[in-house]
KEDONU-301321 format. One record per residue (C-alpha): x, y, z; residue in three letters. Coordinates in Angstrom, 1 decimal, m for minus. Example, Ala and Ser with C-alpha at 12.3 -4.5 7.8 and 13.67 -1.06 7.14 Angstrom:
BEGIN
+--------+--------+--------+------+
|     px |     py |     pz | code |
+--------+--------+--------+------+
|   12.3 |   m4.5 |    7.8 |  Ala |
|   13.7 |   m1.1 |    7.1 |  Ser |
+--------+--------+--------+------+
! end
This chain:
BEGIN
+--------+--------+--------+------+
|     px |     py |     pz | code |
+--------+--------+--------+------+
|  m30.1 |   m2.8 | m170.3 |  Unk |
|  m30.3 |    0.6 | m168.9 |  Unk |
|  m28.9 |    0.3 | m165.7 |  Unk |
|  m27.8 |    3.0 | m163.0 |  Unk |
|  m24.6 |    4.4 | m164.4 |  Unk |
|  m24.5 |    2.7 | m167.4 |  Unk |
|  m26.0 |    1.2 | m170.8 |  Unk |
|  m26.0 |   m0.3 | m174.0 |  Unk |
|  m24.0 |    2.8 | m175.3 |  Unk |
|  m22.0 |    3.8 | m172.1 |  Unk |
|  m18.8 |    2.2 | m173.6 |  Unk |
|  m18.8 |    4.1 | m176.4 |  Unk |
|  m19.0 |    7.3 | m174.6 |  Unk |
|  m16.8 |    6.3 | m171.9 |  Unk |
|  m14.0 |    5.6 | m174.7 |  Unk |
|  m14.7 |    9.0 | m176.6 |  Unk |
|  m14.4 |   11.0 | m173.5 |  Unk |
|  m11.0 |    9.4 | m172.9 |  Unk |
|   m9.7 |   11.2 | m175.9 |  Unk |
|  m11.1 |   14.4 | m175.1 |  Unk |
|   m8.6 |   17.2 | m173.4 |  Unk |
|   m8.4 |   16.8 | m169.4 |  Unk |
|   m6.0 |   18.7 | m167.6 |  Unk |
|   m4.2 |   17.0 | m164.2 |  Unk |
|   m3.0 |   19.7 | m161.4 |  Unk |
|    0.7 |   19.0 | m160.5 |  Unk |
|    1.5 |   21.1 | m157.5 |  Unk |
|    5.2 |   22.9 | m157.5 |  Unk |
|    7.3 |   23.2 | m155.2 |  Unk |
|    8.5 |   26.1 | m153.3 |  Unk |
|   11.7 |   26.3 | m156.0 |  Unk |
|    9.7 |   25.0 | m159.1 |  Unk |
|   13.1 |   24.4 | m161.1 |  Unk |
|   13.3 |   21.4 | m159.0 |  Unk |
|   10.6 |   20.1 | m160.6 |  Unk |
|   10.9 |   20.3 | m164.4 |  Unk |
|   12.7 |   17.1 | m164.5 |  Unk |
|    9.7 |   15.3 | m163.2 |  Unk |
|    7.0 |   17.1 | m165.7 |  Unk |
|    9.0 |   16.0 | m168.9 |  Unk |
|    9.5 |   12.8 | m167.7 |  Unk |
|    5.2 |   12.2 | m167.1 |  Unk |
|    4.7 |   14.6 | m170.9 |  Unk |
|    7.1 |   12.0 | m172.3 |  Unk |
|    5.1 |    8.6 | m170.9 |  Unk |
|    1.7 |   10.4 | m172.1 |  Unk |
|    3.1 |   11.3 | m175.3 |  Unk |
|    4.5 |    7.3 | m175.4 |  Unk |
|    0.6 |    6.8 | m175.0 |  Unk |
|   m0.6 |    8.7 | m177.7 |  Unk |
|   m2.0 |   11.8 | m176.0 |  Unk |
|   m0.8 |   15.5 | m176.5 |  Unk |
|    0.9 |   16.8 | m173.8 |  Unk |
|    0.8 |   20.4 | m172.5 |  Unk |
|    2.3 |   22.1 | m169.9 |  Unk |
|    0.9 |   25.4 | m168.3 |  Unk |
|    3.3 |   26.9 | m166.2 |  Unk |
|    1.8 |   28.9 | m163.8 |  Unk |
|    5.2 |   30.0 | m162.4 |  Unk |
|    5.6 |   31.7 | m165.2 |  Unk |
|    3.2 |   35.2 | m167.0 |  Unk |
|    2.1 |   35.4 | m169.9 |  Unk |
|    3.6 |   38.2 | m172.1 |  Unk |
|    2.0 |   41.5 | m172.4 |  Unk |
|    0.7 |   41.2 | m175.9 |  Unk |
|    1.6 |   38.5 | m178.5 |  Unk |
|    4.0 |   40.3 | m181.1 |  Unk |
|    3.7 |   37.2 | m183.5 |  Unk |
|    1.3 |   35.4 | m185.2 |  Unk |
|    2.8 |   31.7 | m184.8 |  Unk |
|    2.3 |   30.7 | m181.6 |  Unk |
|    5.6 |   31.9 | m180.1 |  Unk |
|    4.6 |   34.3 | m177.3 |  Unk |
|    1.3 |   32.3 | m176.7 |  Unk |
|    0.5 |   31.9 | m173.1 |  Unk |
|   m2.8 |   31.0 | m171.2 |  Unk |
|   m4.3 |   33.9 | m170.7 |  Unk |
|   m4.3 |   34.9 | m174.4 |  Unk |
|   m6.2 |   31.6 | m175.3 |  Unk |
|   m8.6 |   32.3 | m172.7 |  Unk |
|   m9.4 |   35.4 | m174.0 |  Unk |
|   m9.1 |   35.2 | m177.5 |  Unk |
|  m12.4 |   33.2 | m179.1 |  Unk |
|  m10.1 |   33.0 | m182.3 |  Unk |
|   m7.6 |   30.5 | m180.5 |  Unk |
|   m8.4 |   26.7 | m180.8 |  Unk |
|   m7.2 |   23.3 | m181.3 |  Unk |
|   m4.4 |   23.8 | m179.3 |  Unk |
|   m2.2 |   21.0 | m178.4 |  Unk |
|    0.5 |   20.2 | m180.9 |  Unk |
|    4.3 |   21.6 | m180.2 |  Unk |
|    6.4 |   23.9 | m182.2 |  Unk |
|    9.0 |   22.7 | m184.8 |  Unk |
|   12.0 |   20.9 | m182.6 |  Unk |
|    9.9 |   20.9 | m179.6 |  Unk |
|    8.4 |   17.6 | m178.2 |  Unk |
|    5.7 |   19.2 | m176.3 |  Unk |
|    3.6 |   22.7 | m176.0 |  Unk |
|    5.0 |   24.9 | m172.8 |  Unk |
|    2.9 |   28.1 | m171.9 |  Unk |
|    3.4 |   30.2 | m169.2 |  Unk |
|    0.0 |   31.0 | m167.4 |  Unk |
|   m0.1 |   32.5 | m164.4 |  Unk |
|   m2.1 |   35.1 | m165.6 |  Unk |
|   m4.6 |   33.2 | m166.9 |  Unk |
|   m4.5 |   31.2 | m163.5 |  Unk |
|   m5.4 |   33.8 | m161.8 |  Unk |
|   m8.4 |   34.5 | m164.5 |  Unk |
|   m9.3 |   31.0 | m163.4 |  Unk |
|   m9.4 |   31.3 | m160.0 |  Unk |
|  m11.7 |   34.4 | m160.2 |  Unk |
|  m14.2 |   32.3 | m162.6 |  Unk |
|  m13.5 |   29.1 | m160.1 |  Unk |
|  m14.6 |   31.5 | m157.1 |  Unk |
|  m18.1 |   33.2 | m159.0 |  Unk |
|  m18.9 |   29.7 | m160.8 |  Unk |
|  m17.3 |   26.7 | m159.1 |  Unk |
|  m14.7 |   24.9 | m160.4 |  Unk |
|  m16.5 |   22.9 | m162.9 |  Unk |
|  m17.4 |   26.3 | m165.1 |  Unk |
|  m13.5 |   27.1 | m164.7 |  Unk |
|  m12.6 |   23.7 | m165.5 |  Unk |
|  m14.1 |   23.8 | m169.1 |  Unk |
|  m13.1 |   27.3 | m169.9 |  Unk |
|   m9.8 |   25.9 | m169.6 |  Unk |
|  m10.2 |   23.1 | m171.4 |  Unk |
|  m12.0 |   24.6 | m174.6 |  Unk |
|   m9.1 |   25.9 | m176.4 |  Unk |
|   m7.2 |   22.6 | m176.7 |  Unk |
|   m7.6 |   19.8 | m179.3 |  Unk |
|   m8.6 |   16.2 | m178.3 |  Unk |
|   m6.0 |   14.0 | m177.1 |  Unk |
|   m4.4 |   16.8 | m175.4 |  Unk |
|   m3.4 |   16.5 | m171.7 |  Unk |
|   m2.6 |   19.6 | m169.8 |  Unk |
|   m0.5 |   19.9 | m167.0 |  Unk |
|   m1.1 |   22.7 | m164.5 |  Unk |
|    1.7 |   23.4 | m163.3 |  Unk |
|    1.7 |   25.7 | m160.0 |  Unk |
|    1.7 |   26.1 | m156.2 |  Unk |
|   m1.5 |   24.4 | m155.0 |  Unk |
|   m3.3 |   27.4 | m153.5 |  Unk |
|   m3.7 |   28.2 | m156.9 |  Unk |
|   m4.5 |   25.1 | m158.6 |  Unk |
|   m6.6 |   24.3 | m155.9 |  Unk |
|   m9.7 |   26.6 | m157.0 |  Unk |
|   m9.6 |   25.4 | m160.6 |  Unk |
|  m10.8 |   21.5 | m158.4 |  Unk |
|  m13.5 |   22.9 | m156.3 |  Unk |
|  m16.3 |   20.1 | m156.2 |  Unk |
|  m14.4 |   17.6 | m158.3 |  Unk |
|  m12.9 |   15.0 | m156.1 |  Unk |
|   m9.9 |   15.7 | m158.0 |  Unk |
|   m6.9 |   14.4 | m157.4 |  Unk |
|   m3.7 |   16.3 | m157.9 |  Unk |
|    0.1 |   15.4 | m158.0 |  Unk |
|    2.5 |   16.7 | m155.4 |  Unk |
|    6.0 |   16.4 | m156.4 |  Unk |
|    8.2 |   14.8 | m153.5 |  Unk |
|   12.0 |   15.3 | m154.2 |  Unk |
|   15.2 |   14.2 | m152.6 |  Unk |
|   15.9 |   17.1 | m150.1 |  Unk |
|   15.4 |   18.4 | m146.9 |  Unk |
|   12.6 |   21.0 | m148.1 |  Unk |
|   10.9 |   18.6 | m149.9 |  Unk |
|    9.3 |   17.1 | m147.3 |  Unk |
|    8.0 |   20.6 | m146.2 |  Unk |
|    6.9 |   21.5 | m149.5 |  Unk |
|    5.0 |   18.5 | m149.9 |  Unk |
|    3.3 |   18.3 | m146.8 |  Unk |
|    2.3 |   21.8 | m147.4 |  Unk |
|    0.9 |   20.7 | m150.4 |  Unk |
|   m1.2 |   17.8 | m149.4 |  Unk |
|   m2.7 |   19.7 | m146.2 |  Unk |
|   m3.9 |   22.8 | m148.8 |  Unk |
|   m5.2 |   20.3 | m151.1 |  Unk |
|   m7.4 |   18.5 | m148.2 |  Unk |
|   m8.6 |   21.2 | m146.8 |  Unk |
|   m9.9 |   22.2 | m150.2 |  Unk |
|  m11.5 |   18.8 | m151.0 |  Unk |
|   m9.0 |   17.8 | m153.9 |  Unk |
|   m7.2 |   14.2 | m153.1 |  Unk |
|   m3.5 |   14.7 | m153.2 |  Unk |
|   m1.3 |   12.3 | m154.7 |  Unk |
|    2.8 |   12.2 | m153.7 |  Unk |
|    4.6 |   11.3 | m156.7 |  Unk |
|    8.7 |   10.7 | m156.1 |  Unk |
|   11.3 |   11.1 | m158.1 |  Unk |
|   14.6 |   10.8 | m157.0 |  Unk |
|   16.4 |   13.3 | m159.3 |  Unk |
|   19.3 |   13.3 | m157.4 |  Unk |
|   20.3 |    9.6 | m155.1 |  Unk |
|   23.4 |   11.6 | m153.8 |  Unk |
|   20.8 |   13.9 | m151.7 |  Unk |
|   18.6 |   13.0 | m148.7 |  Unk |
|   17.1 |    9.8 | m149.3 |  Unk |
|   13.6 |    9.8 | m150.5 |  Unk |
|   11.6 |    7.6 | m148.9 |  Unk |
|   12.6 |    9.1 | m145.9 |  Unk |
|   11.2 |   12.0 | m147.1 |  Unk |
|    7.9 |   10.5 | m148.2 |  Unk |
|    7.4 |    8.8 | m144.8 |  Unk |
|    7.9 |   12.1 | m143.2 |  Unk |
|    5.1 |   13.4 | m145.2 |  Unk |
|    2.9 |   10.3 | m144.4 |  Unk |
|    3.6 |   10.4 | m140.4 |  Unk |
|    2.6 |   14.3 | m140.7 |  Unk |
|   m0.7 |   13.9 | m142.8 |  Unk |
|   m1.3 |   10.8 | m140.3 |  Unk |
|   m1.1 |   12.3 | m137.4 |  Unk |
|   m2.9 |   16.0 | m138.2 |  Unk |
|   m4.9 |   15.6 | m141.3 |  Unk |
|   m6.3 |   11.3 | m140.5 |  Unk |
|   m5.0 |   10.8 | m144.0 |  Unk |
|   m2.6 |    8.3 | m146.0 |  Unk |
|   m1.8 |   10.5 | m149.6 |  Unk |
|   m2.1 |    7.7 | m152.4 |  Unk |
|    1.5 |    7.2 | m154.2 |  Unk |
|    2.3 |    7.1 | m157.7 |  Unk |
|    5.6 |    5.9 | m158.9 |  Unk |
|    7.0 |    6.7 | m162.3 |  Unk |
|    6.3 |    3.5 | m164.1 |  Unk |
|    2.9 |    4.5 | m163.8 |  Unk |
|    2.6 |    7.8 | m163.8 |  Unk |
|    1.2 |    8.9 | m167.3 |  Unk |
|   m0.8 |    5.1 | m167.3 |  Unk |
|   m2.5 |    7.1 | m164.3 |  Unk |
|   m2.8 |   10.4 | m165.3 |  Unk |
|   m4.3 |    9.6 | m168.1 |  Unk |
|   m7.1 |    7.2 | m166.0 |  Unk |
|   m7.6 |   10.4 | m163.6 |  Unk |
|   m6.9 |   13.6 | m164.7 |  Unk |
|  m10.1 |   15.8 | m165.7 |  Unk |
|  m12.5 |   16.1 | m168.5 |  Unk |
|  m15.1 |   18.6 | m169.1 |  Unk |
|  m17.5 |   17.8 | m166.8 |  Unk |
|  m20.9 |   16.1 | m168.9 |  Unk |
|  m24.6 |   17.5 | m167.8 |  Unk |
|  m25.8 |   15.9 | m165.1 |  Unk |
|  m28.8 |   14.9 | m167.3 |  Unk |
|  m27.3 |   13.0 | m170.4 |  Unk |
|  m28.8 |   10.0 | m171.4 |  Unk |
|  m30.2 |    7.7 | m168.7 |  Unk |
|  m28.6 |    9.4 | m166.4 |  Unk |
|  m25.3 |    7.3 | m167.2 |  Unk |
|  m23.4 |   10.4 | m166.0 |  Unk |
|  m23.8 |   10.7 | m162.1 |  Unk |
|  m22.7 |   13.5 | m159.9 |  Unk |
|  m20.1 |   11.1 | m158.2 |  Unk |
|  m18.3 |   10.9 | m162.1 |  Unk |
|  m18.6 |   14.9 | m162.2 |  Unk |
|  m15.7 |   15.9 | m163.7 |  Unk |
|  m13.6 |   12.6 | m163.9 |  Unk |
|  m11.4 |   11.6 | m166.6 |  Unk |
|  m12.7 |    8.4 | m166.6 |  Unk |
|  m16.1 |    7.0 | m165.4 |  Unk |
|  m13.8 |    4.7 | m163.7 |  Unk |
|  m11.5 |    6.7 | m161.6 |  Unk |
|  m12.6 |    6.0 | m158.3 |  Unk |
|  m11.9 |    2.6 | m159.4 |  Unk |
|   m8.5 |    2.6 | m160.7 |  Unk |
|   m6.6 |    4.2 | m157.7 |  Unk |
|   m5.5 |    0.8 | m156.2 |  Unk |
|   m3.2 |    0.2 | m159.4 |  Unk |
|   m1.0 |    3.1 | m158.9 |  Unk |
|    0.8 |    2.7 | m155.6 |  Unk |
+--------+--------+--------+------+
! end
């Protein structure tokens, strides 16, 4: 009944902590704009699924000072700061989803990621947001990186029809690597006129092959916010809950399953 990992009540939890906020790193590109089209396309599956999708663009600061009251000028470092600011998640009036800029904040992050680990920075992010929300961190993975420390996280790479791409991504994947996280290529062919993109994506592969000893998991569109929402991150859960159902191999996991589910996303 109470066995390692796992009891009577563990589906219960496991099911409540799906609908908590998590947050999945998406790694941008060297001209982010390229990108876009690929985060509204995985905010519209999740918010097909139910979920709250956020972006954080971390190509992007935060005004100054908020000169309004309603949310407009509301970026990530103001909700860090700001004890007053909660239950974030829900979009504007003729918005689908919730953009803020954040590279300030980001960088707040990184400095708590770097004095506490990244499972400290992990739920300061997280504590402003309203359940069911899904953030995605939007920014070059040096700096997303930190925010994963310790977390056998995995993190999406963008891989794009042109010639850059392929630099871009493998730049991506070796940072991420080297920093612990698991990187995951996720194509989107934006533009089939341009350089076709598996040709990119087995560039990448020969690359992280042949210098890192690596084969970066794929997800494809279809299942892109069916994964995300498997595998992105939840505030990590004490190490000593209740019978111990919450082991340091689940720190920080989305799902108690996650390790699990990455054979249904190539």
């Amino acid at each position: 009944m109470f066995e390692n990992g796992s009891d009577q009540a563990a589906g219960l939890r496991a099911a409540s902590q799906r609908h908590e906020a998590v947050m999945m790193a998406v790694a941008s590109p060297a001209q982010p704009a390229r990108a876009y089209e690929m985060l509204c396309h995985l905010a519209m599956g999740l918010k097909q699924l139910g979920r709250l999708p956020v972006i954080i663009d971390g190509t992007a600061a935060e005004a100054g000072e908020r000169r309004e009251n309603d949310g407009s000028h509301l970026g990530l470092q103001h909700a860090l700061t700001d004890a007053s600011i909660s239950g974030l998640g829900h979009a504007g009036d003729g918005h689908e989803w919730l953009v803020m800029p954040g590279a300030t904040g980001l960088r707040t992050l990184q400095q708590t990621a770097l004095a506490a680990g990244g499972a400290v920075a992990l739920s300061r992010l997280l504590s402003p947001f309203a359940a069911g929300t899904v953030l995605l961190v939007f920014a070059p993975a040096h700096e997303v990186s930190p925010l994963t420390s310790g977390l056998n996280a995995r993190v999406l790479v963008p891989v794009l029809p042109w010639p850059q791409a392929a630099i871009d991504a493998y730049g991506a994947v070796k940072l991420l690597h080297m920093a612990g996280a698991i990187p995951v290529l996720a194509p989107m062919n934006t533009d089939p006129a341009e350089m076709p993109l598996e040709q990119v994506i087995a560039g990448v592969n020969e690359c992280a092959r042949r210098h890192l000893g690596i084969e970066p998991e794929r997800w494809n569109p279809p299942v892109w916010a069916t994964a995300v929402q498997e595998c992105a991150l939840a505030r990590p859960q004490r190490k000593d809950t209740l019978h111990g159902w919450r082991e340091p191999r689940y720190a920080g996991m989305g799902s108690p399953f996650g390790d699990a589910a990455t054979s249904f996303w190539s």
